[in-house]
N, C-alpha and C positions, 0 to 999 in steps of 0.2 A: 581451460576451466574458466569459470565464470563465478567472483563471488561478490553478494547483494548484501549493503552494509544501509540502516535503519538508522536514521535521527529525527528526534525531533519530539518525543516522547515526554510526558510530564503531568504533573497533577494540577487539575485546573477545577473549580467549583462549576458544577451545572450553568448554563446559558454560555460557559464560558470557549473558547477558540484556540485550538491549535493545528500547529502547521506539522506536516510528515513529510521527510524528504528518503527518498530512495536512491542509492549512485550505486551503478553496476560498472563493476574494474572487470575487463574481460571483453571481447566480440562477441556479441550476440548477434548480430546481423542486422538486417534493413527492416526486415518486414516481421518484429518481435509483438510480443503479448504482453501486457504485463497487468498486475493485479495486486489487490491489496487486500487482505485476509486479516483477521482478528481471531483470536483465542483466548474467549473468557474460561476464568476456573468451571468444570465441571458442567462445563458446554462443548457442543462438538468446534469445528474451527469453521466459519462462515465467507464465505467471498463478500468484500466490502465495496467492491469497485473494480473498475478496469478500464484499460486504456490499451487500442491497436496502434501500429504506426498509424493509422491513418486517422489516429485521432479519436476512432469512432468510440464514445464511453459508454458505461453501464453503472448502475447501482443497486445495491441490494435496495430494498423498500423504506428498510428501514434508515436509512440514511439520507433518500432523495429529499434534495433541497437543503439539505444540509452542508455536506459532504461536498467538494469539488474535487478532480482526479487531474491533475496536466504533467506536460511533458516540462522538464525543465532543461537549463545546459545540457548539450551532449547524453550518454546515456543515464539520465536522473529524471527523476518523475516528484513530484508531490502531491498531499492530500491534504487540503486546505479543509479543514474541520470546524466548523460554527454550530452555535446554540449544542455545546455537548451535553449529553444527558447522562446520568450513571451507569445507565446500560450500553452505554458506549465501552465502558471499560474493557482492558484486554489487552495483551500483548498484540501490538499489530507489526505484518510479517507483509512485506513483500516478496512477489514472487515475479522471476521473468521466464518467459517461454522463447529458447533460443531458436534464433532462423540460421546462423553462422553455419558455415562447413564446422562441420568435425562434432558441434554438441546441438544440431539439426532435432528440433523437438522437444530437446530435455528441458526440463522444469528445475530451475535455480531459485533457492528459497535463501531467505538472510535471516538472523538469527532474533529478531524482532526488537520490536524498541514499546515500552510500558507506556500507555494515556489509564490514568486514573482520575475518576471525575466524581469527586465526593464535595460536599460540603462540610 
């Protein structure tokens, strides 16, 4: 099994920056997916970002140039978050997609960690 544990969550005023960090305890494998999803109140839940092994990233629109996605230590990732806006807000949830023998495929979600951006 595989479980994805979320920090880095906090209330910050508009323009202002925060960091997200993801650490997966568990083998996923070499050639893993990972992603970072957001779920505002009484919105559906959105893909915010992503990262292959091989680096290669993505962004929803509404974040590019904002947002940066990277691999950190070992299995840990972050999302380097500037100029936040209110509608940033959300529980943000990472997810990994295992390559590992035994959970080959399966999608691992962790339990999300809160950015609130009010003034």
């Amino acid at each position: 099994q595989v479980k994805l544990v979320e920090s880095g969550g906090g209330r910050v005023q508009p323009g202002g920056s925060l960091r997200l960090s993801c650490v997966a305890h568990g083998d996923i494998g070499s050639y893993w997916h990972m992603y970072w999803f957001r779920q505002a109140p009484g919105k559906e839940r959105e893909m915010v970002a992503t990262i292959g092994s091989g680096y290669t990233t993505t962004y929803a629109d509404s974040v590019k140039g904002r947002f940066t996605i990277s691999r950190g230590n070992g299995n840990s990732w972050n999302l380097q978050m500037n100029d936040l806006k209110e509608e940033d807000s959300g529980v943000y949830l990472c997810n990994v997609e295992s390559r590992a023998i035994g959970t080959y495929g399966r999608n691992f979600w962790g339990s999300g960690t809160q950015v609130t951006v009010s003034s």
